[in-house]
N, C-alpha and C positions, 0 to 999 in steps of 0.2 A: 479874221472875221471882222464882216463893218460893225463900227461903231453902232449904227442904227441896228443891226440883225442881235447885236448881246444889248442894246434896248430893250427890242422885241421879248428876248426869251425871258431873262430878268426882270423884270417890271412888270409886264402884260402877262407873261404866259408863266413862269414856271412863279412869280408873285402874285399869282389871280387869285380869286379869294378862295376856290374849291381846289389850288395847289396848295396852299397855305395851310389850312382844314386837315386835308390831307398830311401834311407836313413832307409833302414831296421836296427834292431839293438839287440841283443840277450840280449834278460830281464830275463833269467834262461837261465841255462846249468847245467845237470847231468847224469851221463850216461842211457842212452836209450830215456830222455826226454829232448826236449827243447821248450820251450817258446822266442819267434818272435815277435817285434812290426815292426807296417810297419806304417809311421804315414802320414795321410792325405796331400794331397797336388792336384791343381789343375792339375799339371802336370801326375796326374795319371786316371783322367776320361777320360769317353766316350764320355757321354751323362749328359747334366748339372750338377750333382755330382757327378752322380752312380761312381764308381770305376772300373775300364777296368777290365772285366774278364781274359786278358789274364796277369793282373797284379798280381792278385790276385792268379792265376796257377804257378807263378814266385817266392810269395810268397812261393807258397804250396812247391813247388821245392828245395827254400833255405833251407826251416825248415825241410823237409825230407831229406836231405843231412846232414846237421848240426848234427840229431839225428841220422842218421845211421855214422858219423864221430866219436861220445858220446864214441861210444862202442868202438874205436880202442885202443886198451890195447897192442901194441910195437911198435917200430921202422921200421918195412916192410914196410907199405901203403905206397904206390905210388901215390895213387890219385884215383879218382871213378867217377861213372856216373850215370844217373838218367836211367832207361831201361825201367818204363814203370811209367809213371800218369794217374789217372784217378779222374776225379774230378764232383762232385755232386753241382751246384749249388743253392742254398735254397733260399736265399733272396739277396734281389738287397743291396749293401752298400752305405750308401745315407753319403757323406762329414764326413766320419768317421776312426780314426783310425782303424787297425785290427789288432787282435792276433793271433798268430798262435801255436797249441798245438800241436806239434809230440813225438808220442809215437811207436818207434822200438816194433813192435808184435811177431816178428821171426829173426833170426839172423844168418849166420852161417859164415865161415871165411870171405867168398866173397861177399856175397849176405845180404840184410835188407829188410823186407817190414814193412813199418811205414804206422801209420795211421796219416792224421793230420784234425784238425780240426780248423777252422777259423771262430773266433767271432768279435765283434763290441764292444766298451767300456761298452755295456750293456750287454753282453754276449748275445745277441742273434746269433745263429746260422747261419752264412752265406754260409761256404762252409766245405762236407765233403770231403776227397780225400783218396785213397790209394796211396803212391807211392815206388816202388822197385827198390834200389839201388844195383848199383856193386862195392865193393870194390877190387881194384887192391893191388898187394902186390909183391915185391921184394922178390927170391927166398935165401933163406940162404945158403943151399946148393942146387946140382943134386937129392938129394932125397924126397926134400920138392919140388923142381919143380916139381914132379911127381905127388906128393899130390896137388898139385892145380889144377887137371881136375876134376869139378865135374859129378857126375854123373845127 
């Protein structure tokens, strides 16, 4: 992984201040995949222990940002955005840590869409998501700026 991409994830992304908060914390990094723990706390249910779903979308967000960060291979990126989540909730997370697997499926200079997938220290299945990111980037010169309108 570049040097700029474990920049990205550690410092900006998985050290932002609602990663932090959270006390999310990156247990793997390599390009296109990361691994996410988000570790239990009362501070993060709903409802007796379930875990806030809108917590666990927060997660899906870090870990899909992180893994489309993976892949930045120079100096341009400027910074990026989440553009679209979409998240599958499967089972309720009852007073448990969670992981989160993101895996970059497509990629192209600007744009990521990762899959991530969020388990339980048992590995059961709690939430699938798709999410698409934008990668921003600093032009080198007038004719790379030109190159950057996608079709």
């Amino acid at each position: 992984m570049h040097d700029s991409a474990r920049w990205w994830i550690e410092e900006v992304l998985a050290g932002s201040p609602v990663a932090s908060q959270l006390g999310v914390r990156v247990v793997t990094a390599e390009r296109e995949r990361i691994r996410i723990r988000l570790p239990f706390g009362p501070h993060l249910v709903t409802v007796a222990d379930v875990v806030h779903g809108g917590v666990i979308a927060t997660l899906i967000d870090i870990a899909g940002a992180c893994a489309s960060a993976s892949g930045i291979d120079d100096q341009t990126a400027t910074g990026g955005a989440t553009s679209e989540l979409s998240v599958s909730y499967l089972d309720a997370a009852r007073g448990c840590d969670l992981l989160a697997d993101a895996t970059v499926v497509h990629r192209t200079r600007g744009r990521t869409l990762t899959d991530v997938l969020v388990r339980d220290d048992n590995g059961t299945l709690m939430a699938k998501a798709t999410v698409t990111s934008r990668i921003f980037h600093r032009p080198a010169s007038p004719a790379q700026a030109s190159d950057m309108v996608e079709a």
